[in-house]
C-alpha positions as CSV (number, residue, x, y, z in Angstrom):
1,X,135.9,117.2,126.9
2,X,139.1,116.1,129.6
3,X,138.6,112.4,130.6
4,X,138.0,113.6,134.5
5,X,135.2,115.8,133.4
6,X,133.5,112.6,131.3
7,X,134.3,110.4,134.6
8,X,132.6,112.9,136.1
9,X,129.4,112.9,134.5
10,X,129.4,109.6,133.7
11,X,129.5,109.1,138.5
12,X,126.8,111.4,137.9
13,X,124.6,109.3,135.9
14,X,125.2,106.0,137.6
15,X,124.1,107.4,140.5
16,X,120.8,109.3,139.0
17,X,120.2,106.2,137.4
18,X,119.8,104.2,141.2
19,X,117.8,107.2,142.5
20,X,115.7,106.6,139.4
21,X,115.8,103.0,140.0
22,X,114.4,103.5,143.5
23,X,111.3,105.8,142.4
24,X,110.3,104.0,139.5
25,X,106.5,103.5,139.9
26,X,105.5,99.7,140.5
27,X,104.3,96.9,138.5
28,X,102.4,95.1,141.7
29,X,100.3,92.7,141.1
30,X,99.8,93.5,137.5
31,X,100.2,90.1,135.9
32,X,98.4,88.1,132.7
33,X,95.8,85.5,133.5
34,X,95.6,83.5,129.9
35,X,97.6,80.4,129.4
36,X,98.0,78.9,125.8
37,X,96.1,75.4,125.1
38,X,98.4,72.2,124.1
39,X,96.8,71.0,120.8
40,X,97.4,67.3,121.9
41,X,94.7,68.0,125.2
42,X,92.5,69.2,122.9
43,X,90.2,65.3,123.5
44,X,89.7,64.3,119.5
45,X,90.7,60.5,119.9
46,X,87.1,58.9,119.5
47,X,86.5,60.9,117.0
48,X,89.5,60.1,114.7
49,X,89.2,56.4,115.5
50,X,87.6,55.0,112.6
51,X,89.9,57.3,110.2
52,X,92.7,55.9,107.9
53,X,96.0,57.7,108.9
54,X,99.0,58.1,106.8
55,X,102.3,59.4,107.0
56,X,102.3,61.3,104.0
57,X,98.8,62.6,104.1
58,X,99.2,65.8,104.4
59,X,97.9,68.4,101.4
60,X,100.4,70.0,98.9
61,X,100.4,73.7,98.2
62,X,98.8,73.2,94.5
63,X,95.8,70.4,96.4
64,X,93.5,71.5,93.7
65,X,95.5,69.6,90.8
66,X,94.4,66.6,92.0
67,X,91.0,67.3,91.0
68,X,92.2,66.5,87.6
69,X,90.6,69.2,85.8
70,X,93.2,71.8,83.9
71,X,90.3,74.1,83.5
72,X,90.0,74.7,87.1
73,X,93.9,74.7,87.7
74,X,94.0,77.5,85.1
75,X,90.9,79.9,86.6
76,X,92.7,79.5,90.1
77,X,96.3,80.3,88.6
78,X,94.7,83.4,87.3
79,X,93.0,84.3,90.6
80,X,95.9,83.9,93.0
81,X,98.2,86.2,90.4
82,X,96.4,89.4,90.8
83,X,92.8,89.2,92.9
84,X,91.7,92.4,94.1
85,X,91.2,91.1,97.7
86,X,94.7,88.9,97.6
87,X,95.9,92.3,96.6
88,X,94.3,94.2,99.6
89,X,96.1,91.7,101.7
90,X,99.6,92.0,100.1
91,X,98.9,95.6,100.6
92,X,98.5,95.2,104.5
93,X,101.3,93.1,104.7
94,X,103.7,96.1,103.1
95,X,101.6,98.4,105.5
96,X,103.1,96.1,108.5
97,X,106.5,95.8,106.8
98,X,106.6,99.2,107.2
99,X,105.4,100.4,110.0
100,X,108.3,98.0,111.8
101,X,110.9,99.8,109.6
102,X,109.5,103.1,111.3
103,X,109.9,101.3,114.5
104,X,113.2,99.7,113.6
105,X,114.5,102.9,113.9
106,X,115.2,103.2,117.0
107,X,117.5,100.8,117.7
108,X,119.6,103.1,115.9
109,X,121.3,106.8,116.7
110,X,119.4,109.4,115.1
111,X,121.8,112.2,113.7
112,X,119.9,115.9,112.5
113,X,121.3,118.9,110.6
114,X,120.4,122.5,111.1
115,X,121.5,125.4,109.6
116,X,120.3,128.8,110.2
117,X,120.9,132.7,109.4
118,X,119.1,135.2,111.6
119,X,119.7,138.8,110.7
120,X,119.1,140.5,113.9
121,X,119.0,143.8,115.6
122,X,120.7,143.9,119.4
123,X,118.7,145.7,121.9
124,X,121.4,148.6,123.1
125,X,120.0,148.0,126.9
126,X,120.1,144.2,126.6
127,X,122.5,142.3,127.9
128,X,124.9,142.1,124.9
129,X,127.5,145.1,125.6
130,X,129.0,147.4,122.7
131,X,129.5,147.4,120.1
132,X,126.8,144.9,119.4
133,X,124.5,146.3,121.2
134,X,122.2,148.6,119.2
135,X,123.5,147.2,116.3
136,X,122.5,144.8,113.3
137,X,124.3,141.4,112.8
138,X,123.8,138.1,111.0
139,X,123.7,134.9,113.3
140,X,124.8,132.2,111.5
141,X,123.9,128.7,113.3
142,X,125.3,125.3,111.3
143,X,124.8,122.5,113.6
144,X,124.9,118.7,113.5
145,X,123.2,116.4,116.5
146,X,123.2,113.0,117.8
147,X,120.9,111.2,119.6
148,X,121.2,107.4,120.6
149,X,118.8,105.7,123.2
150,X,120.6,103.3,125.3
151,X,118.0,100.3,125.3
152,X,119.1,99.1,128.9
153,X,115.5,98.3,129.6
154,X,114.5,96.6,125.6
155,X,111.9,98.6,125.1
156,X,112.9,99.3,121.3
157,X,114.2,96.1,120.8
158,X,110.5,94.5,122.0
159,X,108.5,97.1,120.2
160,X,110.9,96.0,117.0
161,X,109.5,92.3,117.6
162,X,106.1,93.5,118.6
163,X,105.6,95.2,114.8
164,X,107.7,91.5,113.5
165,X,105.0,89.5,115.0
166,X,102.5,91.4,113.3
167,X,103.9,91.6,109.9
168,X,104.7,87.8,110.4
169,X,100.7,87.7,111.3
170,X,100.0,89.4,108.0
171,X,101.5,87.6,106.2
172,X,100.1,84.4,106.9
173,X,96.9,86.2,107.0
174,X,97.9,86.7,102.6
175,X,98.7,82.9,102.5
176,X,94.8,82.3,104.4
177,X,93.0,85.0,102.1
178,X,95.2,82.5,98.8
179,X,93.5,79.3,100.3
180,X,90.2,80.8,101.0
181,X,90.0,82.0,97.5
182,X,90.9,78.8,96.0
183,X,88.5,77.1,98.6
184,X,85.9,79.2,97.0
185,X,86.8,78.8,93.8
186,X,87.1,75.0,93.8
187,X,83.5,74.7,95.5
188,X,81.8,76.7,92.7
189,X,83.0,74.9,90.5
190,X,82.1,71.3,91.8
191,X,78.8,73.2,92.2
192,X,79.0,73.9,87.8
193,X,80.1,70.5,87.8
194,X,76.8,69.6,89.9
195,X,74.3,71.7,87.4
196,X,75.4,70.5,84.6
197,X,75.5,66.6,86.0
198,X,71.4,67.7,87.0
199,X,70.9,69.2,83.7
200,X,71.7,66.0,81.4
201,X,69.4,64.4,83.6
202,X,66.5,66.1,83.5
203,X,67.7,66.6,79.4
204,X,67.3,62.8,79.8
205,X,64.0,62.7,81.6
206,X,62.5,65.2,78.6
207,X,63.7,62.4,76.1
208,X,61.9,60.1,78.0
209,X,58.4,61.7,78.4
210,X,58.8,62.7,74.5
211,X,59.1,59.0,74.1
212,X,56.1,58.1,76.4
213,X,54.2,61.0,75.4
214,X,54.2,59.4,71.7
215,X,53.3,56.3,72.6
216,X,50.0,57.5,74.4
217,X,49.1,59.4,71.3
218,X,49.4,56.0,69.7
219,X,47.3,54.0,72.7
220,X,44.6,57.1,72.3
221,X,44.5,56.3,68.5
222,X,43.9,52.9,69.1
223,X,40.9,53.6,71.9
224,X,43.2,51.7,74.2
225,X,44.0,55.0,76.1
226,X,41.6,58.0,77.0
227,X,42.4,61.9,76.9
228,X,43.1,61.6,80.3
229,X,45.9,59.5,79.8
230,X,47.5,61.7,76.7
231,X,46.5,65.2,79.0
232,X,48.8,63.7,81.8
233,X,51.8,62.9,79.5
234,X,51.6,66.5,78.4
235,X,51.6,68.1,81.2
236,X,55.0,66.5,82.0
237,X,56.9,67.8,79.5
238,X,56.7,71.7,80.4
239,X,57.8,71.0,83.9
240,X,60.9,69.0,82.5
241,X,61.4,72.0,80.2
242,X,61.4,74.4,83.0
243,X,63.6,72.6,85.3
244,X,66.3,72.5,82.4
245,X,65.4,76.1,81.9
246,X,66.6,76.7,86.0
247,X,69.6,74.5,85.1
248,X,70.7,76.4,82.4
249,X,70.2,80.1,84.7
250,X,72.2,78.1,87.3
251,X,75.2,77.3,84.9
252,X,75.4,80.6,83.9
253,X,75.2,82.6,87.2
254,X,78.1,79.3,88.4
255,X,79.9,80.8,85.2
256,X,79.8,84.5,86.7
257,X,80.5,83.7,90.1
258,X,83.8,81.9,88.6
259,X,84.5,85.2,86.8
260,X,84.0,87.6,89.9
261,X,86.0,85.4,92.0
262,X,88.9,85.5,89.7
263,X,88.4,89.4,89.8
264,X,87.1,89.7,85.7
265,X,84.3,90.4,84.3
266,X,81.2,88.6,83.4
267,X,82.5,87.4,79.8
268,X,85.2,85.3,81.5
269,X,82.4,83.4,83.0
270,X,80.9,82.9,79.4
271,X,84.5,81.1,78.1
272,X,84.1,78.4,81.1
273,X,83.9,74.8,79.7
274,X,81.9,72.2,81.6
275,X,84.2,70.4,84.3
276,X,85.8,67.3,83.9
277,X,86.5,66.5,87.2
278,X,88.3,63.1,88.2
279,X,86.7,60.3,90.4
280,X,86.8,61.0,94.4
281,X,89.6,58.8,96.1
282,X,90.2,57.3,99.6
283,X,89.8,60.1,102.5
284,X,93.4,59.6,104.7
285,X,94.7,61.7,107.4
286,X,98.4,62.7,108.6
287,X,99.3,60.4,111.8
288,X,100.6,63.2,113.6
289,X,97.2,65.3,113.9
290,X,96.5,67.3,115.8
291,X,100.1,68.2,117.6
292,X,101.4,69.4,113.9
293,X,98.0,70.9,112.7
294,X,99.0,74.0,114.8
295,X,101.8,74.9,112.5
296,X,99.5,73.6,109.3
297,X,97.0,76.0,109.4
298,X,97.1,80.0,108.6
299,X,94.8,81.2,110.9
300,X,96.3,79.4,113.5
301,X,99.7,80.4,113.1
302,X,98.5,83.8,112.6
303,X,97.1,83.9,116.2
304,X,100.8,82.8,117.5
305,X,102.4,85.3,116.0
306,X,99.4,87.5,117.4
307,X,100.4,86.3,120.6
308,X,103.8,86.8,120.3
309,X,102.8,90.3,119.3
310,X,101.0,90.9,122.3
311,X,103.4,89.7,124.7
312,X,106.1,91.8,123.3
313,X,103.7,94.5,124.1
314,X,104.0,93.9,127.5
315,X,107.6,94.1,127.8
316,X,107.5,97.9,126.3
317,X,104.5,98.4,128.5
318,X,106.9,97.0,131.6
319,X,110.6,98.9,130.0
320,X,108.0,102.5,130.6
321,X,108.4,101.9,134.3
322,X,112.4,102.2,134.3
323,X,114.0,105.1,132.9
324,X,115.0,106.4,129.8
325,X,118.6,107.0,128.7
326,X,120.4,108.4,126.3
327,X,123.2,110.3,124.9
328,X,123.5,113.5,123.0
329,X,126.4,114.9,121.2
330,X,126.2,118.4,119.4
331,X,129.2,119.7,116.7
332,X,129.1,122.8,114.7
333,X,129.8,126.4,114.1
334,X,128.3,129.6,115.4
335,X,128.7,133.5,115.0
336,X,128.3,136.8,114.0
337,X,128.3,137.4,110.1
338,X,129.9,135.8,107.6
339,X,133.8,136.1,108.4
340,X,134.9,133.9,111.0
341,X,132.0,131.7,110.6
342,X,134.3,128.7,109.1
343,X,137.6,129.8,111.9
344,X,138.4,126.9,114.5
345,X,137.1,129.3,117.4
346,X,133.5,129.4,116.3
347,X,133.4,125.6,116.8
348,X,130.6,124.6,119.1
349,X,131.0,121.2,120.9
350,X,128.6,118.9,123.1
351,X,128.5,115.3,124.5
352,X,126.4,114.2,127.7
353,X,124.1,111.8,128.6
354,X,120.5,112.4,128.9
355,X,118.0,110.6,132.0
356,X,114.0,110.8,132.2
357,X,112.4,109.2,134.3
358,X,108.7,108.4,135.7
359,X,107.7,109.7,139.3
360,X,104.4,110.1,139.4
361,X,101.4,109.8,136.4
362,X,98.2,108.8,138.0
363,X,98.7,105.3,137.3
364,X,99.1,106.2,133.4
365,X,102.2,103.6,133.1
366,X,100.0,100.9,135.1
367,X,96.8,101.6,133.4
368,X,98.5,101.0,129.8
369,X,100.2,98.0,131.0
370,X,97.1,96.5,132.1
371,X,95.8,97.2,128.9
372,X,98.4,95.1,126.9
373,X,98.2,92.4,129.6
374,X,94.5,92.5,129.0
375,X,95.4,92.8,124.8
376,X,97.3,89.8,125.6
377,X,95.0,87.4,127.0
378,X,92.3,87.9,124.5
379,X,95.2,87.2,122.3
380,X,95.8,84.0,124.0
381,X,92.2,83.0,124.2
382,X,91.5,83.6,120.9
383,X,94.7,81.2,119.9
384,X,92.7,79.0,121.9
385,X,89.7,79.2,120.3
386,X,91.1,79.2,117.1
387,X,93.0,75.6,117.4
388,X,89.9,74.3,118.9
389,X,87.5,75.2,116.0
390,X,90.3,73.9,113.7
391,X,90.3,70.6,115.2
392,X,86.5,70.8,115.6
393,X,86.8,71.8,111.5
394,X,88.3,68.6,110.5
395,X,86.7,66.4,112.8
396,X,83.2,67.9,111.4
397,X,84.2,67.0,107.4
398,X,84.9,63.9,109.0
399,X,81.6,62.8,110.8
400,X,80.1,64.3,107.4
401,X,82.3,62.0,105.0
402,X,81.5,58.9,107.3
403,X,77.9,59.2,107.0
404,X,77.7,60.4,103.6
405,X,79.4,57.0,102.7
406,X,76.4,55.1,105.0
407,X,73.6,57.6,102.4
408,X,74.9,56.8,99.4
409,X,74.6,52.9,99.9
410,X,71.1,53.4,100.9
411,X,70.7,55.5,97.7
412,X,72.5,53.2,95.6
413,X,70.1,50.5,96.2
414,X,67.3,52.7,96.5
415,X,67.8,54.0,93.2
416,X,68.5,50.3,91.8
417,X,64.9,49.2,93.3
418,X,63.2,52.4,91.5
419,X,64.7,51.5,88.6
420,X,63.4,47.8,88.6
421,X,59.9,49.6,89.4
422,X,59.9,52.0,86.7
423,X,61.0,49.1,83.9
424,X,58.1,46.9,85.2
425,X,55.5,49.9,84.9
426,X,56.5,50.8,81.7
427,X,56.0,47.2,80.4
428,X,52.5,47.1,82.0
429,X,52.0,50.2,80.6
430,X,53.0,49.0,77.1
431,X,51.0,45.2,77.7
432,X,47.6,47.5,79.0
433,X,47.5,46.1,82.4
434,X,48.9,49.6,84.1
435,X,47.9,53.1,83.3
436,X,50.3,56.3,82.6
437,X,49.7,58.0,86.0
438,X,51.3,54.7,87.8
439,X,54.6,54.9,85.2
440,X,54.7,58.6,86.0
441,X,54.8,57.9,89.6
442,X,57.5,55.4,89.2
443,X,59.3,57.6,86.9
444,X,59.1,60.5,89.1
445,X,60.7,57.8,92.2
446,X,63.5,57.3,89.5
447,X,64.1,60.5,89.1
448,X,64.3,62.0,92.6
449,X,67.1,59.3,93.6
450,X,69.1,60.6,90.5
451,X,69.1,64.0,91.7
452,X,69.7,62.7,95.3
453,X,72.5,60.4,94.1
454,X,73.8,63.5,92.0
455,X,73.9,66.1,94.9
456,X,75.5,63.3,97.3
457,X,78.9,62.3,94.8
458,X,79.1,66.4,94.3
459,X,78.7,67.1,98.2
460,X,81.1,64.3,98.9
461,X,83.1,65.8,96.4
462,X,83.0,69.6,98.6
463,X,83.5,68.1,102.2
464,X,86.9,66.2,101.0
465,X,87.5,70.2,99.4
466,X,86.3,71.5,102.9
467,X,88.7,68.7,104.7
468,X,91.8,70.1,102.8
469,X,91.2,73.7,103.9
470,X,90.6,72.4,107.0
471,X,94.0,70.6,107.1
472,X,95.7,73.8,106.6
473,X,95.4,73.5,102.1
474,X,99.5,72.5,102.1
475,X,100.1,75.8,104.2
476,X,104.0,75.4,105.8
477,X,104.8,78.2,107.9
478,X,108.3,80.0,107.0
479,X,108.7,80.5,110.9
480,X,106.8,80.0,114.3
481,X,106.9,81.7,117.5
482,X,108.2,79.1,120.5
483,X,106.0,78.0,122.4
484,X,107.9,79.2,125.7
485,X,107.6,82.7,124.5
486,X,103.9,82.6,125.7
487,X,104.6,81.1,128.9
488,X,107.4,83.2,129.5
489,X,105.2,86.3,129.3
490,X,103.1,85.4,132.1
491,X,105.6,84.5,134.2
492,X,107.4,87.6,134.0
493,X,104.4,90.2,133.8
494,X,103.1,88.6,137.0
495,X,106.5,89.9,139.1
496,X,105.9,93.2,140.9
């Protein structure tokens, strides 16, 4: 092709590219309506007041090792290398990795090989004159084309980043399934730790009774105590043995659950030690919650890359409106049989540019970009309410800690008091001034603020588990969407 006749075409397009321009349908009063909350509005102040802050507060990525237990840091190890639901969510993130390769493709010229043999009979009153016509001949067709889109408008280049944002989202959403797991994981076993803790008490409690119950044998043999008496401290020892009986069911369906959540079978659950778990420390939290919590926590920087997803969206739903342009070039050979086929003069050549363009659809282009504007405020909103609960979330195992501190003095002494009460029936017992139903009812005080005291060190225990997942579980984000790309998208999808 001469340089005028490029010149030529090229006039040609510039100018179908205004008149295209000029009847492109409009984006009027389409615009978004969500705005993206600022973590540091979100009114937590009160709340964190009476909190200890530190600088260096925040969790590490391996938080469970400081439970001290090498048991549990082994089960978890096991868990996070090859879980059937850690796997599911690697396999979404390839799905997503993928799916913006496909997309990726675009960006780039797109090249296609034919080749083709047609053996063919002409028609002898067609068009083709002698001495083809009536005849049989072999059309041979090699061909090689190119087609490149000229992204003027971005609409590959923000589809690209619309299929990166979810990928990005994810994989986050892998690094949130990891916590969750060891979350769950790390709560059933404090609760193993907790059945085991109830178990050697109420072991205890049996040794006791035993104890009492052979002493009232001896007080019946000496006429000092009736049957009633030895009848009473019977019946206490099949209720003991009973709730040691639930215990030990509980230890072993703890054991399973340990097992299934590691994705093995129910024999793992049978090779699981009791816990030695080490004492509780102080509860601190980072100085610089809840601005960097935001970019601490998976599911929240999941929904920003969500976001970004969805505003990207909008930008292909806005590049539809303008038209599409491209260029196509064509090389190759064509003709009749085999004997020329590879000469210079059965070269075929083509280059020129390509223009469509949208007129009129019934509103389809406005209709799907009101759908992505409408994708991208729930988006937004549900960023929104997503950094909300997770400030809510650690504010909660908070309040909780505080007053759990506040029960477990009142238990402490409660328990002390019992204590003192039990010792003094038992000694009246022994001396004959008290009879066995008043030690069993002081026994029975005794043991209820044991259990109590039991379940409140093994809750206290879970809500400083529940705080770390709720401060993100040592989560640090690889990369996070600005900010401005959120405002940015409102802004421009509200022009017309």
């Amino acid at each position: 092709m001469s340089l005028h006749l490029f010149r030529k075409h090229m006039t040609t397009l510039l100018v179908a590219l205004a008149l295209a321009l000029a009847g492109c349908a409009s984006v009027r009063g389409l615009h978004t309506h969500a705005t993206a909350g600022d973590p540091d509005r979100v009114d937590a102040a009160q709340s964190l007041s009476n909190v200890a802050f530190s600088p260096a507060a925040w969790p590490h990525e391996a938080w469970w090792t400081d439970l001290g237990d090498t048991q549990l840091d082994r089960i978890i190890a096991d868990a996070l290398s090859g879980q059937p639901g850690l796997r599911i969510a690697e396999a979404r993130v390839r799905q997503a990795q993928a799916v913006a390769g496909v997309v990726g493709a675009s960006l780039y010229p797109q090249a296609n090989a034919s080749l083709r043999s047609t053996r063919q009979r002409f028609s002898e009153d067609g068009t083709v004159p002698p001495p083809i016509a009536g005849s049989w001949q072999t059309i041979n067709d090699l061909s090689l084309g190119l087609n490149y889109e000229l992204d003027f408008w971005g609409k590959n280049r923000a589809a690209v980043n619309a299929e990166l944002g979810r990928t990005h989202a994810a994989e986050v959403d892998l690094q949130a399934a990891r916590l969750m797991l060891a979350t769950a994981l790390s709560r059933t076993y404090l609760r193993l730790d907790q059945a085991y803790a109830q178990r050697d008490l109420a072991r205890d409690t049996l040794k006791q009774r035993e104890q009492i119950l052979e002493l009232t044998r001896r007080r019946v043999a000496a006429q000092i105590d009736s049957q009633l008496e030895l009848t009473q401290a019977e019946a206490a020892l099949p209720a003991t043995r009973e709730r040691i009986a639930v215990l030990d069911e509980s230890i072993a369906l703890l054991g399973n659950q340990l097992a299934a959540l590691q994705g093995k079978g129910p024999d793992a659950g049978l090779a699981i030690r009791r816990p030695q778990l080490a004492a509780v420390g102080a509860v601190s939290l980072p100085s610089n919650l809840p601005a960097e919590l935001i970019g601490r926590r998976p599911d929240v920087v999941a929904d920003r890359w969500r976001v970004e997803a969805a505003s990207q969206d909008i930008a292909v739903a806005k590049a539809h409106f303008y038209p599409n342009i491209s260029l196509n070039a064509l090389v190759g050979l064509q003709s009749l049989g085999f004997d020329n086929f590879l000469d210079a003069g059965s070269r075929v050549l083509g280059i020129g540019p390509a223009i469509s363009l949208p007129i009129f659809d019934g509103g389809r282009l406005r209709g799907n970009l009101g759908v992505r504007q409408a994708g991208y405020d729930a988006a937004v909103e549900h960023y929104n309410a997503t950094v909300i609960a997770a400030v809510h979330d650690v504010v909660d195992q908070l309040v909780s800690l505080h007053w759990l501190q506040e029960q477990v003095q009142q238990q402490d002494q409660a328990l002390q008091l019992s204590q003192r009460a039990y010792g003094l029936a038992q000694a009246r017992y022994r001396s004959g001034l008290a009879n066995y139903l008043q030690v069993l009812s002081a026994e029975t005080q005794v043991l209820a603020q044991k259990q109590l005291m039991i379940a409140s060190q093994s809750r206290q225990r879970e809500l400083r588990l529940n705080l770390i997942r709720a401060l993100g579980g040592g989560y640090r984000p690889v990369a996070v969407p600005p900010p401005a790309n959120v405002a940015q998208t409102r802004t421009s999808g509200s022009k017309s």
